[in-house]
C-alpha positions in Angstrom: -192.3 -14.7 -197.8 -190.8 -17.3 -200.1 -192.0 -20.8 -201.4 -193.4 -22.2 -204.9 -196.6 -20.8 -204.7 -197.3 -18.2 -207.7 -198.8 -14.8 -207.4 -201.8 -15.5 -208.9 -202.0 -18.3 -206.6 -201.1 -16.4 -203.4 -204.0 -13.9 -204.3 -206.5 -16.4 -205.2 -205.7 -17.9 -201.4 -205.8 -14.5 -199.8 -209.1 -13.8 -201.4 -210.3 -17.0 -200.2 -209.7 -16.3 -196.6 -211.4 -12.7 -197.3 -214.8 -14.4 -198.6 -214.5 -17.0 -196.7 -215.4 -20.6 -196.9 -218.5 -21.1 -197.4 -218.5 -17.8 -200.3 -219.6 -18.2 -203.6 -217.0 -18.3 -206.6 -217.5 -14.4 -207.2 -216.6 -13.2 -203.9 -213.3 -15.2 -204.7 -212.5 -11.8 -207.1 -210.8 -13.4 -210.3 -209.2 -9.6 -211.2 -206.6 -10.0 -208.6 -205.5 -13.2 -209.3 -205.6 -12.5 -212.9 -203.5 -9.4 -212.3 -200.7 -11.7 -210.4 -200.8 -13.9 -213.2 -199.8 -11.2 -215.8 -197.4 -9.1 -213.2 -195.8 -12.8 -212.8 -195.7 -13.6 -216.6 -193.7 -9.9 -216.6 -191.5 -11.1 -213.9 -190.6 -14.1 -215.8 -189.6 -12.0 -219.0 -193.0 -13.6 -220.8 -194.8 -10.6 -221.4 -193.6 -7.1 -222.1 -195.5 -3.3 -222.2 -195.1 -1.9 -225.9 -197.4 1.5 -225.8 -199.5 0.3 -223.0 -200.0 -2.9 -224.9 -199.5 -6.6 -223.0 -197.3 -8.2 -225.7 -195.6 -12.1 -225.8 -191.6 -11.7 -225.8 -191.7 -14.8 -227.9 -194.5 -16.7 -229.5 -192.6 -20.3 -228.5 -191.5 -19.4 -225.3 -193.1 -21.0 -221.7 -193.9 -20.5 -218.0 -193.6 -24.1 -217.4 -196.7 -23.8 -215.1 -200.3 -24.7 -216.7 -202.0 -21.4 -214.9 -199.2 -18.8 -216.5 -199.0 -20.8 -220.0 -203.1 -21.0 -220.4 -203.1 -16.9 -219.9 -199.9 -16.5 -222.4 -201.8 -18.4 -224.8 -204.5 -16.7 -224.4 -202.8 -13.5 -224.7 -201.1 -14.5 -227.9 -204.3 -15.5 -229.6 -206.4 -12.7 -228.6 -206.5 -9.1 -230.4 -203.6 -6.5 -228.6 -205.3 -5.3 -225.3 -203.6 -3.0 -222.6 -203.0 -4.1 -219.3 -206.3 -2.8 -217.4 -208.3 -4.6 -220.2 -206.5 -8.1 -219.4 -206.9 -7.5 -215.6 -211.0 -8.4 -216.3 -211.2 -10.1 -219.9 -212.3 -13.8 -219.5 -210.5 -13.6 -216.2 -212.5 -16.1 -214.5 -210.4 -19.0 -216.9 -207.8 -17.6 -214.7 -209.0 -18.3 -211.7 -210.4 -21.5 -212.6 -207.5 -22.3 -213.3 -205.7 -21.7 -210.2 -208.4 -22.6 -208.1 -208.1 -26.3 -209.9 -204.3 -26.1 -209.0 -204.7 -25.1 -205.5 -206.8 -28.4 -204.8 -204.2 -30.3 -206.9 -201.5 -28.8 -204.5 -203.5 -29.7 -201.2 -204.1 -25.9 -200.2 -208.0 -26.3 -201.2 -210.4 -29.1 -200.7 -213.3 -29.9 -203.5 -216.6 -31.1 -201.8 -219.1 -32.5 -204.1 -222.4 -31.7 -203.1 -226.3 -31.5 -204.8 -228.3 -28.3 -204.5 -231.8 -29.1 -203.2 -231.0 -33.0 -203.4 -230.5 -33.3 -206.9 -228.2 -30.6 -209.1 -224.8 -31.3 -208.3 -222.1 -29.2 -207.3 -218.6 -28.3 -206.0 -217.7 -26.7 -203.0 -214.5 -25.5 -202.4 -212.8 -24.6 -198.7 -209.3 -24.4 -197.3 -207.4 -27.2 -196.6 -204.5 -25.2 -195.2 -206.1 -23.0 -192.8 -202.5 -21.8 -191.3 -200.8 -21.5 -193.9 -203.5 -18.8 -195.5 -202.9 -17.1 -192.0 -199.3 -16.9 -192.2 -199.4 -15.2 -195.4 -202.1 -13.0 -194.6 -199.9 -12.0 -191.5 -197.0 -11.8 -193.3 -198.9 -9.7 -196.2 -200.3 -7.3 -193.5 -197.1 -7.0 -192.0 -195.3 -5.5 -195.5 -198.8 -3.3 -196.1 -198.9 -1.8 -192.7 -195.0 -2.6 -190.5 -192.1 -1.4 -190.0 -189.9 -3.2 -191.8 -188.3 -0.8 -194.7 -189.4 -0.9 -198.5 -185.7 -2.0 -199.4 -185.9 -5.1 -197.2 -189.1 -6.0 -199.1 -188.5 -8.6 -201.9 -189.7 -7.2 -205.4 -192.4 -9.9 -205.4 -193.8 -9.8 -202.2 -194.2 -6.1 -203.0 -196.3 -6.7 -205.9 -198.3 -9.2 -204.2 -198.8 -6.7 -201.2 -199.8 -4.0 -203.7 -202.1 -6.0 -205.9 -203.6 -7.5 -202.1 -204.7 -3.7 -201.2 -206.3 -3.0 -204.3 -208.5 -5.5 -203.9 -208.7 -5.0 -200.3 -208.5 -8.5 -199.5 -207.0 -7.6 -196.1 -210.1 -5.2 -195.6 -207.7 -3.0 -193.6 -206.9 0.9 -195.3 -202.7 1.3 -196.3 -201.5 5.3 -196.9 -201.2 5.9 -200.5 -197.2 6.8 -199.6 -196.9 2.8 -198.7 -198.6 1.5 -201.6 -196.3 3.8 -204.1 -193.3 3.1 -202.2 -194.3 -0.8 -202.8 -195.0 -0.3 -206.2 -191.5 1.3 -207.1 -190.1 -1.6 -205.0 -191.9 -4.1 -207.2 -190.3 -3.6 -210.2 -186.7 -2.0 -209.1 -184.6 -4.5 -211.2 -187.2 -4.2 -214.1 -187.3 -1.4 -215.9 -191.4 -0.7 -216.5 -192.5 -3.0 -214.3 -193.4 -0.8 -211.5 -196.0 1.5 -214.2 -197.3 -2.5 -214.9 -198.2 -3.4 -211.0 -199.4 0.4 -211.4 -202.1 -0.2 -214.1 -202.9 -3.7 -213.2 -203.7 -2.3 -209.6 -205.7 0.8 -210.5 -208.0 -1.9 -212.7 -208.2 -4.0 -210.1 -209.5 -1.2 -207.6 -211.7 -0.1 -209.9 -213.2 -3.8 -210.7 -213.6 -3.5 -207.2 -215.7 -0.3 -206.7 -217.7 -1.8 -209.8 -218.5 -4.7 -208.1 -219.3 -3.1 -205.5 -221.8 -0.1 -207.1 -223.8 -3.6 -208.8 
């Protein structure tokens, strides 16, 4: 799977096609596509773990992309927090975000509509119906085929791992797969893989809460 998309963006499109269309904004699950958006800022050498702690390499430094530069901001100006706590705080600016990007990018439409005739509002649906079904495919395909770990980029293997957590494929993967992914994730990184670990486990666990309410 290759292209310009982000992680966080990827998610957020994956998460669409699990909702739906016609979903309302919090089916759309802002703690996976905030959880790309930090695993991506790690990718890019942005953040760092130090003692559990999400931490700016340097306080100049940028992503070049609006989504990834609004969350290291946000990061640098907020008290320390681990990595779990990030996966959930203020998240939805995250998703906002990359939802606003999306439609920018042509891979979302914005409808304008008015609730009972008169309070307006925006509805959002895909635009690129097959392309959302070639990455689902694509996603399932690293989750659940036979294609081995090693031939797996490192960043579709995050994706993939971050996807199941959230069950946005609403299919089960063997816990043996999803660690085998994980380790894959961050094999030219040294920490990453414990990262895509945590984010994941808060992620799931967002999940289950969600779920309980």
């Amino acid at each position: 799977m290759s292209g310009p998309l982000t992680l966080s963006a990827r998610l957020c499109l994956l998460a669409w096609d699990a909702a739906g269309p016609a979903a309302g904004a919090t089916a759309h699950r802002p703690a996976p596509v905030r959880a790309g958006a930090l695993v991506e800022l790690v990718r890019r050498g942005l953040l760092t773990d130090e003692d559990g702690i999400a931490t700016p390499v340097d306080l100049d430094a940028s992503a070049g992309d609006a989504v990834l530069d609004g969350l290291l901001e946000l990061v640098r100006e907020s008290c320390p927090h681990p990595w779990r706590t990030w996966v959930t705080l203020r998240a939805r600016v995250t998703f906002d975000a990359v939802r606003e990007q999306l439609v920018a990018d042509g891979f979302l439409r914005a409808e304008k509509r008015r609730v009972l005739g008169v309070f307006p509002t925006v509805e959002y649906a895909l635009e690129r119906v097959a392309v959302v079904e070639a990455l689902r495919e694509e996603t399932r395909q690293i989750l659940h085929g036979a294609l081995p770990v090693a031939r797996i980029s490192e960043r579709d293997a995050a994706l993939a791992v971050l996807a199941a957590a959230a069950e946005l494929l609403d299919e089960p993967t063997s816990d043996r797969r999803i660690e085998q992914l994980t380790e894959r994730a961050g094999a030219s990184m040294p920490g990453l893989a414990s990262i895509v670990r945590e984010v994941s486990t808060a992620v799931t666990a967002g999940r289950a809460v969600a779920a309980s309410s």
